[in-house]
DRENDO-1510 file (C-alpha; in Angstrom, 1 decimal, always signed):
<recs>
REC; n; res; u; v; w
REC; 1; UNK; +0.0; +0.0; +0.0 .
REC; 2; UNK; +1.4; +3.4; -1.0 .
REC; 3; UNK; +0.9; +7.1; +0.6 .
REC; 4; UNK; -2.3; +8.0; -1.6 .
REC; 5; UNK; -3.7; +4.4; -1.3 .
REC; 6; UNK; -3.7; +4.9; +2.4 .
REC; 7; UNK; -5.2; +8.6; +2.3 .
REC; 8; UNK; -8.2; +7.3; +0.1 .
REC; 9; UNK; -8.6; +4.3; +2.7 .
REC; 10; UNK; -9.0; +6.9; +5.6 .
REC; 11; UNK; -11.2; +9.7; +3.5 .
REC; 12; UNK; -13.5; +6.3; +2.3 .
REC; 13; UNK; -13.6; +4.6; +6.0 .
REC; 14; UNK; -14.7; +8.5; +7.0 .
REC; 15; UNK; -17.5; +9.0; +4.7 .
REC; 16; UNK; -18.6; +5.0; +5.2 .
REC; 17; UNK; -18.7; +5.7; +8.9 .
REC; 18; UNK; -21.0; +8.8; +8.3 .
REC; 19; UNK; -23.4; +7.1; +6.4 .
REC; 20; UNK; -23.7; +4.0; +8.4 .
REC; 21; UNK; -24.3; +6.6; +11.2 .
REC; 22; UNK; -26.9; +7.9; +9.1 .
REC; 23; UNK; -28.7; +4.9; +8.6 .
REC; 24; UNK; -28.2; +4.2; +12.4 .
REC; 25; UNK; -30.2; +7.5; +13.1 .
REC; 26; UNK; -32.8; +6.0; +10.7 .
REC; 27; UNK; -33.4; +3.0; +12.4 .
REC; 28; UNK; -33.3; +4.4; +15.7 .
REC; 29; UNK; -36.2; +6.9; +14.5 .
REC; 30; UNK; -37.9; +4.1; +12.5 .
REC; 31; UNK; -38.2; +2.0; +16.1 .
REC; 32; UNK; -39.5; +4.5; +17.8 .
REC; 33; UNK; -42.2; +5.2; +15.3 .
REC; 34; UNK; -43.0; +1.6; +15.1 .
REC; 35; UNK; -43.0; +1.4; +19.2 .
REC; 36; UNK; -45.6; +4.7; +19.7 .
REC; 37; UNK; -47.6; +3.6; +16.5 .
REC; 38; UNK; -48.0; +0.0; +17.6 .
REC; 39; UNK; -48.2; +0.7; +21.3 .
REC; 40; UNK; -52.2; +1.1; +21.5 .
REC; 41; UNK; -53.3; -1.8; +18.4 .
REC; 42; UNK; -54.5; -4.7; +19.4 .
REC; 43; UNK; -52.1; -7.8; +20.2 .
REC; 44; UNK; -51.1; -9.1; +16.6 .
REC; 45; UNK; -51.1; -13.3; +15.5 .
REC; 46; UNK; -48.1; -15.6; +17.1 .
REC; 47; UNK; -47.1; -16.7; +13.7 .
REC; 48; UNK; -46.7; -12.5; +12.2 .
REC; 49; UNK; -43.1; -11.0; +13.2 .
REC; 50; UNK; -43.0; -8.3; +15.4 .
REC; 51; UNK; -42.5; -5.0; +14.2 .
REC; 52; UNK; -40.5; -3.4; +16.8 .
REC; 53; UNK; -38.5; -6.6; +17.7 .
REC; 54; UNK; -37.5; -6.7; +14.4 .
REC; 55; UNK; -36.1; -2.5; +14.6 .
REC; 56; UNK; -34.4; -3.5; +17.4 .
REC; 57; UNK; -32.1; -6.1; +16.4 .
REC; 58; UNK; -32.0; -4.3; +13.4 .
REC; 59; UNK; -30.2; -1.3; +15.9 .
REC; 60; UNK; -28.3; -3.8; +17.7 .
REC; 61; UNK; -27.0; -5.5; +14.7 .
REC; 62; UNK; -26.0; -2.0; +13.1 .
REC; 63; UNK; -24.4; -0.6; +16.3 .
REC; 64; UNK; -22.2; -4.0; +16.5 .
REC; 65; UNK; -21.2; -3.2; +12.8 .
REC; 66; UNK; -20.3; +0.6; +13.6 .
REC; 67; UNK; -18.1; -0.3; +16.9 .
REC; 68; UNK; -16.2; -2.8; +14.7 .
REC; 69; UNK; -16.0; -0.4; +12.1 .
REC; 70; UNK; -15.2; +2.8; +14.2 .
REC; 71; UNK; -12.3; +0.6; +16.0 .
REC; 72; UNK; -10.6; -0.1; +12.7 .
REC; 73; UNK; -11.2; +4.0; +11.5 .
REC; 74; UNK; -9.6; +5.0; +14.8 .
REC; 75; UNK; -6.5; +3.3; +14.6 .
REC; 76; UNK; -6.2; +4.6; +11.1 .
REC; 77; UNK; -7.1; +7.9; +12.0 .
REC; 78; UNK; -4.7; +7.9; +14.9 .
REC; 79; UNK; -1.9; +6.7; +12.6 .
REC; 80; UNK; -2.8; +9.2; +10.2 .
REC; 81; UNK; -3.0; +12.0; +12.1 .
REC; 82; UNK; +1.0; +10.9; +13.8 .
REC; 83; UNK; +2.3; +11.3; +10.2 .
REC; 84; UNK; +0.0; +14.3; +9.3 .
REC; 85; UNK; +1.9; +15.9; +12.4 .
REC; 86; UNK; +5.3; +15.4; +11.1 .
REC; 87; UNK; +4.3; +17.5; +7.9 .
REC; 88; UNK; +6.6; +20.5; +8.1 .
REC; 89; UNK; +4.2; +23.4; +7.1 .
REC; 90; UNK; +0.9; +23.8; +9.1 .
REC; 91; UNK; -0.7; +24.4; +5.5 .
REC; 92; UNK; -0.1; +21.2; +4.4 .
REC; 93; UNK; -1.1; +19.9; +8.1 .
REC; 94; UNK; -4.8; +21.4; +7.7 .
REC; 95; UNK; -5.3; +20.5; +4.0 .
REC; 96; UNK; -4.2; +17.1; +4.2 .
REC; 97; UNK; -6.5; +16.8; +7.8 .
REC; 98; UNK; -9.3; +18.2; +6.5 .
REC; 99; UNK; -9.4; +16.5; +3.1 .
REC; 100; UNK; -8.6; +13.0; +4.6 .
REC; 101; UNK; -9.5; +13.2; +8.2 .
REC; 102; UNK; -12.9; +15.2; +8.3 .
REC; 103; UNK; -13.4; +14.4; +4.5 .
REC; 104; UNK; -14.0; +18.0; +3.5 .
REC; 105; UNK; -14.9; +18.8; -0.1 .
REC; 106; UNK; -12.0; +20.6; -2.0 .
REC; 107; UNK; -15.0; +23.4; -2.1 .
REC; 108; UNK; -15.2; +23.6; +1.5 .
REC; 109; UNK; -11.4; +23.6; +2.3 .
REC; 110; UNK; -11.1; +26.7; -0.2 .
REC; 111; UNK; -14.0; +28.3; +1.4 .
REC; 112; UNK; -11.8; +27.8; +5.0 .
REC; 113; UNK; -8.5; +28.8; +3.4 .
REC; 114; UNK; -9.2; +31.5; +1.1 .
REC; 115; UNK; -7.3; +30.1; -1.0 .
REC; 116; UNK; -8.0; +29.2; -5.1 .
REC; 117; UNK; -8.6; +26.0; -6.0 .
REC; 118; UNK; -5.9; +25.6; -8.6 .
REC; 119; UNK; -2.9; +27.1; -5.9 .
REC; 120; UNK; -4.8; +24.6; -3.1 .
REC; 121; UNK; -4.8; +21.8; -5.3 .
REC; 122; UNK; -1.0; +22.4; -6.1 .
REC; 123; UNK; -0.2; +22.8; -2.0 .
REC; 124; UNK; -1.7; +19.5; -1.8 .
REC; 125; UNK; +0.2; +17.8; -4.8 .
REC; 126; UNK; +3.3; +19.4; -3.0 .
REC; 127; UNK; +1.7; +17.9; +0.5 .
REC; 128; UNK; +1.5; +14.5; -0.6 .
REC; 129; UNK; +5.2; +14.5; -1.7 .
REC; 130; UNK; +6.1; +15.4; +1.7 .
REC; 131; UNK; +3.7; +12.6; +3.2 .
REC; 132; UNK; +5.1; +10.1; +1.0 .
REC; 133; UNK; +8.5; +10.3; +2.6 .
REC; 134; UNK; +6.4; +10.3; +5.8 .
REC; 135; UNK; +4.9; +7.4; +5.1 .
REC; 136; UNK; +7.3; +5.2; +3.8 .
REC; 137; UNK; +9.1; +6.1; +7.4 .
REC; 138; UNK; +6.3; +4.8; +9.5 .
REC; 139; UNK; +5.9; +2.3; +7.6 .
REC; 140; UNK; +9.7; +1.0; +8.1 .
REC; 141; UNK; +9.3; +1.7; +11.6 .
REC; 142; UNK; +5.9; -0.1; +11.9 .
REC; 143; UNK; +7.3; -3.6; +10.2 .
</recs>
């Protein structure tokens, strides 16, 4: 696995966990509408599933999913962040974090820097050279 390889794994892992928190919220909200709409109907057959049983295991499963999946983003984030650290300039610190970290649109990290998107795009082409080196250092070090 190279530098960019491992960027695109954390920005991916970042917007994956948003959505499955997302469809957490959903559920959550879906159980609760099922619990206060079911709550004064009469009692339904034996053989018919159960409505809210169902949204909760549903809830359960997904939460079991997300703290699996949060585990694994948080040692990659916390690796990510050491070597984002080590970048020399604090410009190439908060592109690089807030592109791959906090998965921020290009747009959005213009709007924050004030910056144009051709000269931010070129700080983080220069950026990812530095992290390269970076990388291939922790990497040594890790093995």
């Amino acid at each position: 696995m190279n530098s960019a390889q491992y960027l695109m794994r954390a920005f991916r892992y970042n917007k994956y966990i948003g959505s499955r928190l997302d469809v957490l919220s959903a559920c959550k909200l879906k159980a609760e509408r099922n619990s206060s709409a079911f709550s004064e109907l009469p009692h339904r057959g034996e053989n018919e599933p159960h409505i809210i049983e169902q949204s909760v295991i549903e809830q359960i499963s997904l939460e079991n999913d997300l703290a699996k999946d949060y585990f694994f983003y948080s040692e990659l984030k916390s690796n990510l962040e050491k070597m984002i650290m080590e970048l020399d300039d604090e410009r190439y610190r908060f592109i690089i974090r807030h592109r791959y970290c906090d998965g921020f649109s290009w747009r959005t990290i213009t709007g924050l820097t004030n910056y144009s998107t051709r000269y931010l795009l070129k700080l983080h082409r220069i950026a990812l050279e530095e992290f390269d080196v970076i990388f291939e250092n922790f990497m040594k070090k890790d093995t």
